[in-house]
N, C-alpha and C positions, 0 to 999 in steps of 0.2 A: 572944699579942697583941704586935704590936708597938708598941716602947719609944716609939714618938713620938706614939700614939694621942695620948696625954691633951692634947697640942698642940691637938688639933682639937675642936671644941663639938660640930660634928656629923658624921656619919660611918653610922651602924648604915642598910644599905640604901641605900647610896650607892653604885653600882657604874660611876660614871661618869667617873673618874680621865681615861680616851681622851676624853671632850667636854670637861670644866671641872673642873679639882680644886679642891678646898676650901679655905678660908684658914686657917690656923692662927690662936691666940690674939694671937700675938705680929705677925702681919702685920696683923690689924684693928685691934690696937691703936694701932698704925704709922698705919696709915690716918688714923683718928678721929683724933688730935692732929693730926697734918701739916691735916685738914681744919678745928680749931679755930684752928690757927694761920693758916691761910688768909684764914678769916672774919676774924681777929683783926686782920689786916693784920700779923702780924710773920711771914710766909713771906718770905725771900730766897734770890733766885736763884741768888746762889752756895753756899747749904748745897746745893741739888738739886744742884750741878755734883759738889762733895765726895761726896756720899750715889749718884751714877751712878758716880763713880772706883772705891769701895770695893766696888758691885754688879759691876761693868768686874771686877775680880781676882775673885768669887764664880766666876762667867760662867766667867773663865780656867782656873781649878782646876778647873771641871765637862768642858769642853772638853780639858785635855791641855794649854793652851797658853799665852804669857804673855802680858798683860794689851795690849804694844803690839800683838799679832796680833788683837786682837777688839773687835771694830765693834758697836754697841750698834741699835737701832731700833724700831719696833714692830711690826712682822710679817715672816714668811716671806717671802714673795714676793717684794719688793721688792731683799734681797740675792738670790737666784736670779736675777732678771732683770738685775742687774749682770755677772751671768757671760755670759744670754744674748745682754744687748747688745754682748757682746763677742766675741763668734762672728762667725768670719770667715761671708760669705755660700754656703750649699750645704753649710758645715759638717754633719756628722752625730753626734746625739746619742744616746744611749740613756740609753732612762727603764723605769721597771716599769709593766706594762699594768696599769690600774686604780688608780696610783700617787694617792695627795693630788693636786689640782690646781693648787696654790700652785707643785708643783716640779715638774709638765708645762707649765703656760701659759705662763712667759712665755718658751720654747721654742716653742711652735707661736703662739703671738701673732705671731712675726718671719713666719712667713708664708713664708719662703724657707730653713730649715735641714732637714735630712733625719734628722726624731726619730722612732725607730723602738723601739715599745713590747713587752717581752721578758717570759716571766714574770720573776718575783720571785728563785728558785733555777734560772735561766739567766743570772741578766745576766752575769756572770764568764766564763762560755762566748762568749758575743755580742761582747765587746770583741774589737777585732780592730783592727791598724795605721791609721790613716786615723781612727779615731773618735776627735769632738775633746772630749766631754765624756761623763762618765757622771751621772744625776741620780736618786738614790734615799731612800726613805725608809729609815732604819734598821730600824724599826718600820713596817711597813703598818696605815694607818688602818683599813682595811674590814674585813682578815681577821685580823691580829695577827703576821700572818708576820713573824720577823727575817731580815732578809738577808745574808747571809754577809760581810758587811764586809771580812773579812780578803783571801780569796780577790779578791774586787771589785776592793781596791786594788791587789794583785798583778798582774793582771790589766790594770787602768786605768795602772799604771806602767810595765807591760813594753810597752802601746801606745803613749808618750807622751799621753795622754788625763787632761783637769781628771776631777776625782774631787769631786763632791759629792753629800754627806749631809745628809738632814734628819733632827735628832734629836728633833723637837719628843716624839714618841710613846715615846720612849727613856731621856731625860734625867732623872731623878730614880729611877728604879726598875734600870737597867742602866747598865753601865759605859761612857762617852764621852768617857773621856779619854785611849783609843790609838788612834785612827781617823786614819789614814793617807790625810788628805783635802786637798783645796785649800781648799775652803769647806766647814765646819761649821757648818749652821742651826739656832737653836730657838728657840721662843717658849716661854716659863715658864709660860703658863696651865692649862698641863694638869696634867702629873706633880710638876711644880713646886711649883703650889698659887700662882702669883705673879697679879697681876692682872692682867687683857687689857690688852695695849699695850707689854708689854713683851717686846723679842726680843733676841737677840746672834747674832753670827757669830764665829767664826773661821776668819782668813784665810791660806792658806801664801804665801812671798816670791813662788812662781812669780805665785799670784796677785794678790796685793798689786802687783806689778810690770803685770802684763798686762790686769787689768780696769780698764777706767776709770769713774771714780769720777761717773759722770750725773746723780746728787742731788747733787751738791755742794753743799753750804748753808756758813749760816755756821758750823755746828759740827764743818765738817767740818779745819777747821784745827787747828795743834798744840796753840796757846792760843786757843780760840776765842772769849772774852771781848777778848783784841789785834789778833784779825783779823776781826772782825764786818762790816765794811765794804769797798768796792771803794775801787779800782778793779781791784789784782791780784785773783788768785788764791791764797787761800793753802792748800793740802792738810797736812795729814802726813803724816810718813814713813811713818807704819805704816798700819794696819786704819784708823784712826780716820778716815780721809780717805772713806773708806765710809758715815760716819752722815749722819745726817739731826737735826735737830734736836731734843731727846727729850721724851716724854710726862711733866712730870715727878712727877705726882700716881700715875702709876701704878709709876713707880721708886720712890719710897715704899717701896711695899709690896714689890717686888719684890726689892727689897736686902735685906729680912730673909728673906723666902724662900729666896733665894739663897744669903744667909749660911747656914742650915739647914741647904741641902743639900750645899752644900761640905764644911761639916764635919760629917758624917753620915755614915759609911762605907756605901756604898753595896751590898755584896757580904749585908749581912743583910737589905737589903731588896728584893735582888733573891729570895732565897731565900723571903723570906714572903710574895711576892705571888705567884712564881709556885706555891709551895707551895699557896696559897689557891684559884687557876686551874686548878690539875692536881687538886685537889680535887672540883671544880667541873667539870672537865672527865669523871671518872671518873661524876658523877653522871648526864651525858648520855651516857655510854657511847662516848668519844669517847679519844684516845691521848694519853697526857701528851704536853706539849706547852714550850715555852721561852721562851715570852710570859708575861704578865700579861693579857694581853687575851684574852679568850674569843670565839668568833664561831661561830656554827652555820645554817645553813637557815634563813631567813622568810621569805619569797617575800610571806604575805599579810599581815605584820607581827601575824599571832595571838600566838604567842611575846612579845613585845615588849609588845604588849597585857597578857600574863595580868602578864606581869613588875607593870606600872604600876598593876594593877588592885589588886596588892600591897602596893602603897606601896612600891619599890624606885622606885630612878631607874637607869634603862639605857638604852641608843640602839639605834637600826637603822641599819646601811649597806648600800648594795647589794645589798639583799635579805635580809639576814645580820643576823639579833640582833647586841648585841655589849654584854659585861659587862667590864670592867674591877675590879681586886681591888689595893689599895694599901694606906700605912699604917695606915690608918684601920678597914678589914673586918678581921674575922675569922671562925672558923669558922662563928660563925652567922648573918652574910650567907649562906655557900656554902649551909645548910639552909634559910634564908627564899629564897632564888633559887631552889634544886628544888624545893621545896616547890611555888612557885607556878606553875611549868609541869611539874606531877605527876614528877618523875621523882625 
């Protein structure tokens, strides 16, 4: 069992870590006050400002990076399409076929760049001089593939090519804090355990420099409580010039999350989920494997079905069951999941 179970109320038949992780004790509880005070009328605006700074350095430790490189927000997409809108026009990108769609559209949205979808263990091969961005999940949602990160960047750096990762599928269960990227994406909701609405980026100088900043709001300044108003422009130096104004009920929660996983050493709980997965994967007769995430065959969502008929929660993508095992399962999820589609 792993040491953070008791954090969580619920968990046994939970296999859905890849859709929506679970809150821990200490994030609800987070919650529930911040929403007493709310009602109470003594919430102020600048505790959430302090309570996003301290989440800001969480975010940084997870990422590799310091705290002026990383742009806070609330979803993926948004920082991805800051890169796209900065693609010169006819530009070519390469993305993974069947990739999340948060970090293909706002590449083919433009309507005029040349994105050209590889498998998942080719893109490192694909890069080639002329390609101006690479755009991949570290973790694939549908099938659980990791992408050879290393090689990618080798690769995206000997082309001159932005390099960006989305670790959303990654972050809490593998390690993401050497990825040798321009922009580092994730949203906390999943592995996290943080509440929807809250995302981060990290950003490198090249792109900090080169992407312009098209949401600009008012938070996107150095002290954005002194520059809230026109008629200039006020950016920051760093990442921050990237945000967007923040969700702050959902920072709340995501600051203790955050804090968790920071200091949580992350290499034990790499090893008990995918231990739990390769478990799990032996039952379906299938190869161990370097995920957490399980995916197999369902064309008519039968599988999926018997899962739910179980009382397990699990999803389907692309035709593919898909079971996820984090800190919260143990061995006898992996027996209540075979169990319930005979194997």
């Amino acid at each position: 069992m792993h040491p953070n179970r008791s954090r969580f109320a619920a968990g046994r038949g939970y296999l859905a870590a890849c859709t929506l992780g679970l809150p821990a004790r200490e994030t609800t509880d987070a919650l529930s006050a911040d929403l007493a005070a709310w009602s109470a009328g003594t919430a102020h605006a600048s505790a959430y400002s302090q309570l996003l700074e301290r989440a800001r350095g969480h975010a940084a430790t997870l990422l590799g990076a310091s705290p002026e490189r990383v742009a806070t927000g609330s979803q993926v997409s948004p920082f991805i399409a800051l890169a796209a809108a900065s693609a010169p026009a006819g530009a070519e990108i390469v993305c993974v076929d069947g990739d999340f769609s948060s970090v293909v559209a706002p590449f083919l949205a433009r309507g005029d760049l040349g994105v050209r979808h590889v498998p998942v263990d080719a893109v490192a091969d694909t890069i080639r001089p002329g390609t101006w961005a690479v755009a991949v999940s570290l973790v694939q949602s549908a099938t659980g593939e990791v992408a050879d990160a290393a090689s990618i960047a080798c690769a995206a750096r000997e082309a001159g090519a932005f390099l960006l990762v989305d670790t959303t599928q990654a972050t809490g269960w593998m390690p993401t804090d050497a990825l040798e990227a321009d922009l580092v994406v994730c949203h906390a909701y999943k592995w996290l355990s943080a509440p929807r609405g809250a995302a981060f980026a990290a950003f490198s100088d090249r792109a900090i420099e080169e992407f312009t900043p098209h949401a600009a709001g008012w938070y996107s300044g150095e002290d954005p409580w002194a520059s809230c108003y026109g008629p200039e422009l006020h950016l920051a130096r760093g990442a921050r010039r990237f945000e967007v104004s923040p969700a702050w009920h959902a920072w709340v929660g995501a600051e203790v999350a955050l804090r968790q996983a920071a200091s949580t050493p992350v290499e034990p709980t790499r090893t008990h989920d995918v231990g739990l997965a390769n478990a799990f994967r032996e039952r379906l007769g299938l190869p161990p494997g370097e995920s957490a995430i399980v995916t197999w065959a369902d064309a008519d969502g039968g599988q999926l079905a018997l899962l739910t008929a179980a009382g397990l929660t699990a999803s389907g993508r692309a035709g593919r069951a898909r079971v996820a095992f984090h800190v919260w399962n143990d061995e006898e999820d992996v027996e209540l999941a075979a169990r319930a589609i005979g194997r």
